[in-house]
C-alpha positions as CSV (number, residue, x, y, z in Angstrom):
1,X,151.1,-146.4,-121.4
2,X,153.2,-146.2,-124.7
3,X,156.0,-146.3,-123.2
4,X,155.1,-149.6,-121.8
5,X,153.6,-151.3,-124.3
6,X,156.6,-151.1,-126.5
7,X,158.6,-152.7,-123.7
8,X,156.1,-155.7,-123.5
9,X,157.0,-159.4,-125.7
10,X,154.7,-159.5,-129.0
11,X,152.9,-162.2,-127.5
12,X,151.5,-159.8,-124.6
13,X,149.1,-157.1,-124.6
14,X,148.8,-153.9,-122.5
15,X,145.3,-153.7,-120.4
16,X,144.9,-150.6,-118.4
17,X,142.6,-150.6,-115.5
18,X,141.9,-147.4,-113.3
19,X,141.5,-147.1,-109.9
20,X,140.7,-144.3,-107.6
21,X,143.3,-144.9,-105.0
22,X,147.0,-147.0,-103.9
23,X,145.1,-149.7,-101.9
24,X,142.8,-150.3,-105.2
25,X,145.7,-150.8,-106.9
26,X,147.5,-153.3,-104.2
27,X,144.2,-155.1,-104.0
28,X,143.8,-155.9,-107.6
29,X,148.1,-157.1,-107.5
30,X,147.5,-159.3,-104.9
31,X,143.9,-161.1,-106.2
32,X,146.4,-161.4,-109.8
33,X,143.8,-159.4,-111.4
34,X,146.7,-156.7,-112.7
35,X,150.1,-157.9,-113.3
36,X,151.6,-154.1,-112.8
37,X,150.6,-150.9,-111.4
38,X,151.5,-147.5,-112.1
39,X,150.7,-145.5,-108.8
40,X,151.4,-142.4,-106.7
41,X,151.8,-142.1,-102.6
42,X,153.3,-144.1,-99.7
43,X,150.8,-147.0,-99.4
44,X,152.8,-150.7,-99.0
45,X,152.0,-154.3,-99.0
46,X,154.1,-156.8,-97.7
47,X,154.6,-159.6,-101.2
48,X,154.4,-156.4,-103.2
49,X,157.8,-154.6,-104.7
50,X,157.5,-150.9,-105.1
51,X,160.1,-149.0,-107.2
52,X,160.1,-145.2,-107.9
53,X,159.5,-144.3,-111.2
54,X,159.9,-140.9,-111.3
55,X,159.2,-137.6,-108.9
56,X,157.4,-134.4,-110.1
57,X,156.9,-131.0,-108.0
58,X,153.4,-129.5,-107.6
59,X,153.5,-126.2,-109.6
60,X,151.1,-123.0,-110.0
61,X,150.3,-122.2,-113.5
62,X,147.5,-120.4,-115.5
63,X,146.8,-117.6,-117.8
64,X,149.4,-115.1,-117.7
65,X,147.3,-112.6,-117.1
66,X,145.8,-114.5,-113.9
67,X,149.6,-115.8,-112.6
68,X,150.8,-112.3,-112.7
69,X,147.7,-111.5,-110.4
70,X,148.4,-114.0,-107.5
71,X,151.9,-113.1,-107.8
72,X,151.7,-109.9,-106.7
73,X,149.0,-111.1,-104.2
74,X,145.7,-110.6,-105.8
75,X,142.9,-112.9,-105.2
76,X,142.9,-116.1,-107.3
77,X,140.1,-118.4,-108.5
78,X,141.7,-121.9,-107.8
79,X,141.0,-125.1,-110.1
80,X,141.8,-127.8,-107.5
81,X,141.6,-131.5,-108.5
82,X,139.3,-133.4,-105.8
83,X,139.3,-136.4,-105.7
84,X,140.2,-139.5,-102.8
85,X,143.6,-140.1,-103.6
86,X,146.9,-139.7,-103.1
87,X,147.4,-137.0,-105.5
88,X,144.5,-134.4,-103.9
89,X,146.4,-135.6,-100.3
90,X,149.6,-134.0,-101.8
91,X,147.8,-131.0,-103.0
92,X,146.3,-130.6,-99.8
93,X,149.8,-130.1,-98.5
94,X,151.0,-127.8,-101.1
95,X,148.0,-125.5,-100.0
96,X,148.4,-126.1,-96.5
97,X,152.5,-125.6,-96.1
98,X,152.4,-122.4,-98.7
99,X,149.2,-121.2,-96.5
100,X,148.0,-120.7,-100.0
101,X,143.9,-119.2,-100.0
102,X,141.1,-122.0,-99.7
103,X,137.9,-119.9,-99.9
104,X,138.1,-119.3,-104.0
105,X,138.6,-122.4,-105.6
106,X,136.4,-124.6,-107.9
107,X,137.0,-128.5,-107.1
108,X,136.9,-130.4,-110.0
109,X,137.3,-134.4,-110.2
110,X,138.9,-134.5,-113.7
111,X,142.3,-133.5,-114.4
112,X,141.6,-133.3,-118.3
113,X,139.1,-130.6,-117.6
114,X,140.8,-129.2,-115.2
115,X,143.8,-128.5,-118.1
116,X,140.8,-127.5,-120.6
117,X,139.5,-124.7,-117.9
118,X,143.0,-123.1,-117.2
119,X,143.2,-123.3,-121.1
120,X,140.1,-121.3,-121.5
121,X,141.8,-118.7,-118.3
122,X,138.8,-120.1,-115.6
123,X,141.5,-119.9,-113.0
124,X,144.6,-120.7,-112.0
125,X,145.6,-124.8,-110.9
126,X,148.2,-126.4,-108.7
127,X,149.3,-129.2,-111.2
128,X,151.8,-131.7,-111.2
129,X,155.0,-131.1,-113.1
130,X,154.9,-133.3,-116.0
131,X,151.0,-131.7,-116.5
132,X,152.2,-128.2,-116.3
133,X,155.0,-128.7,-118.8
134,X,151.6,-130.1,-121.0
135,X,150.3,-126.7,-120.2
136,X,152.9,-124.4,-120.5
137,X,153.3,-125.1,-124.3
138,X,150.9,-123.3,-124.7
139,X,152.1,-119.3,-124.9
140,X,149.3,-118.1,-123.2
141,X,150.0,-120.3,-120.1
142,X,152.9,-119.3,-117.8
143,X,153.9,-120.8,-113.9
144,X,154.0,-118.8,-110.5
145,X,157.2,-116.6,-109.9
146,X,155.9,-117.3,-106.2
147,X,158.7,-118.9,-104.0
148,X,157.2,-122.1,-102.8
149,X,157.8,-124.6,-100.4
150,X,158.1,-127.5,-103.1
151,X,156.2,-131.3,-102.4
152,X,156.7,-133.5,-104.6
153,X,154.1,-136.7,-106.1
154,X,156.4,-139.6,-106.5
155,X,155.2,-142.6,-108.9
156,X,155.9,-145.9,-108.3
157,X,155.9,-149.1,-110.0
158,X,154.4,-152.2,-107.7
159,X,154.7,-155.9,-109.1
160,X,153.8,-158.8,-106.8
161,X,156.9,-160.8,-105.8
162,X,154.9,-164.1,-106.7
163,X,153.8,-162.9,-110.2
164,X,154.5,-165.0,-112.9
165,X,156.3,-162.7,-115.0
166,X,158.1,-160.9,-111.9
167,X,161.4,-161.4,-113.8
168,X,160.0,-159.5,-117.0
169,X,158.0,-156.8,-115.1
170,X,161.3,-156.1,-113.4
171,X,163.1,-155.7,-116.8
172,X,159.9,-153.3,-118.1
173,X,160.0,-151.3,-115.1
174,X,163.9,-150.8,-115.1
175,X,163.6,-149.6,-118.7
176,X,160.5,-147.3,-118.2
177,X,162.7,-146.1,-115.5
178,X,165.3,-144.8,-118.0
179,X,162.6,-143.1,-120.6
């Protein structure tokens, strides 16, 4: 969001909304109640642009002591984000294509606690990779030596084509696009 709001005139001012899903997102473009939205997955509108932003891979990290466990195969405690959205849909095919184990998991619908529980060495979590490089400052915290099949969450930036400020939005987007 910082990196936005710098981007923006002085006369304009940066209101984030939150939504659980793409077509919350779309829907609140089109009735000009947002003027951009930051999302993830496939979803399209037609009068809606939709530019990538940026692509991370799903990674395993946790505890050292807990990584170097499922590594060599041991059972893992899982802290999965649940939610509806795109992002739980792409870590349902990170489980499913790595045939990873779906019986020991805790589902959790908050990715900030989620980050505090693999802190404290809860369990292990399948996070994206801009949250595992939060993570994996800490020493403690270390990623799967596992050879994955990798999926990747792409963000997109969506502006309405009829917006107002289309022209501006465009030249925000292009320069969050280079940070």
């Amino acid at each position: 969001m910082s990196a936005i709001q710098k981007y923006l005139p002085e006369n304009r001012k940066l209101n984030v909304q939150t939504y659980s899903n793409s077509h919350q997102i779309f829907q609140a473009l089109l009735d000009d109640q947002i003027d951009l939205g930051i999302m993830s997955g496939s979803y399209t509108q037609k009068g809606v642009l939709k530019l990538p932003l940026r692509s991370d891979k799903l990674m395993i990290v946790g505890q050292r002591e807990l990584i170097e466990k499922f590594d060599k195969g041991e059972e893992s405690l899982f802290l999965l984000y649940h939610m509806t959205s795109s992002y739980h849909n792409f870590l349902k095919e990170f489980i499913k294509i790595n045939q990873l184990p779906t019986q020991h998991h805790i589902s959790i619908d908050n990715l900030s606690l989620i980050e505090h529980e693999a802190l404290k060495g809860t369990g292990i979590t399948i996070v994206s990779q801009d949250i595992a490089e939060r993570l994996l400052e800490n020493p403690n915290i270390i990623s799967s030596s596992k050879k994955l099949k990798d999926i990747f969450i792409k963000t997109y930036a969506i502006v309405k084509m009829e917006n107002k400020h289309y022209q501006d939005l465009l030249t925000i987007i292009q320069k969050l696009k280079k940070s």
